[in-house]
C-alpha positions in Angstrom: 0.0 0.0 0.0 1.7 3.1 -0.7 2.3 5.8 2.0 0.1 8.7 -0.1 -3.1 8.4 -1.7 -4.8 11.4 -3.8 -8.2 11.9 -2.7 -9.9 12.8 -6.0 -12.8 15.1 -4.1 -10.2 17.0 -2.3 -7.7 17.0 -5.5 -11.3 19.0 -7.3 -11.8 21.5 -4.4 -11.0 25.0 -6.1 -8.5 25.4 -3.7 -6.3 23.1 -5.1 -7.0 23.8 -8.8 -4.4 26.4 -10.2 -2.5 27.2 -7.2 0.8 28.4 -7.4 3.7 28.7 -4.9 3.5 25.9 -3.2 5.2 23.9 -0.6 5.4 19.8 0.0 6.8 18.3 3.6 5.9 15.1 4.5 7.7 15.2 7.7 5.6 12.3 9.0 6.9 9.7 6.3 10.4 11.1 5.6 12.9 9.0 8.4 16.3 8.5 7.5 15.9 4.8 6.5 13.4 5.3 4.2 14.3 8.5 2.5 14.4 6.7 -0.8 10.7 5.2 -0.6 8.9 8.7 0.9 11.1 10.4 -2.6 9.4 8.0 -5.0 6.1 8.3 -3.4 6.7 12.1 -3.3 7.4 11.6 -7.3 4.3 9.7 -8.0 2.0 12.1 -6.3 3.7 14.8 -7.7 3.6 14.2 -11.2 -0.2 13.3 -10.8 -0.7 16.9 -9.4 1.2 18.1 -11.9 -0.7 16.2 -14.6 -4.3 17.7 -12.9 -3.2 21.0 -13.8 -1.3 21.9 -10.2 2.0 23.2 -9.9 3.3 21.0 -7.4 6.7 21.4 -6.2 10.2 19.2 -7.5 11.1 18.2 -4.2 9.8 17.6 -0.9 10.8 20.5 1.6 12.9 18.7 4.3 14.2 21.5 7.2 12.0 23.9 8.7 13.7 27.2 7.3 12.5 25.4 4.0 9.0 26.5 4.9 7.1 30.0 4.9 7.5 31.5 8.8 3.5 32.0 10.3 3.5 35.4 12.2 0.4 33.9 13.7 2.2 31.4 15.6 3.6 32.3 19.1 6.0 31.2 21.6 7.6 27.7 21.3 6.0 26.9 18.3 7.2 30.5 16.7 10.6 29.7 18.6 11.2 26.5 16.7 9.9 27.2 13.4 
């Protein structure tokens, strides 16, 4: 079973169709000793966004200052980011 599936009503919400600037992490899935098999999976589901019209990113963003600060977020969270 592989560790991402597309969810075909989410993949048709409007805010998924033309979106631009985007950013992938799939901090969850992406462990050392299976960097290899999260990259491929990333690949897969990638080039199927890509093929829905969605400008999905090349690679998978893999260290925090890799992804946009939230000014909403405050104290450890803010601290850590």
């Amino acid at each position: 079973m592989p560790l991402l599936r597309l969810d075909q009503e989410l993949l048709a919400t409007k805010e998924f169709t033309g979106s631009v600037g985007l950013i992938a992490a799939l901090p969850m899935y992406d462990w050392p000793e299976v960097r290899a098999e999260t990259d491929a999976q990333w690949e897969q589901l990638r080039d199927e966004l890509r093929f829905r019209g969605i400008d999905a990113p090349e690679r998978l963003a893999r260290t925090r200052k890799d992804l946009p600060s939230n000014p909403e977020l405050s104290g450890d969270l803010a601290e850590h980011s």
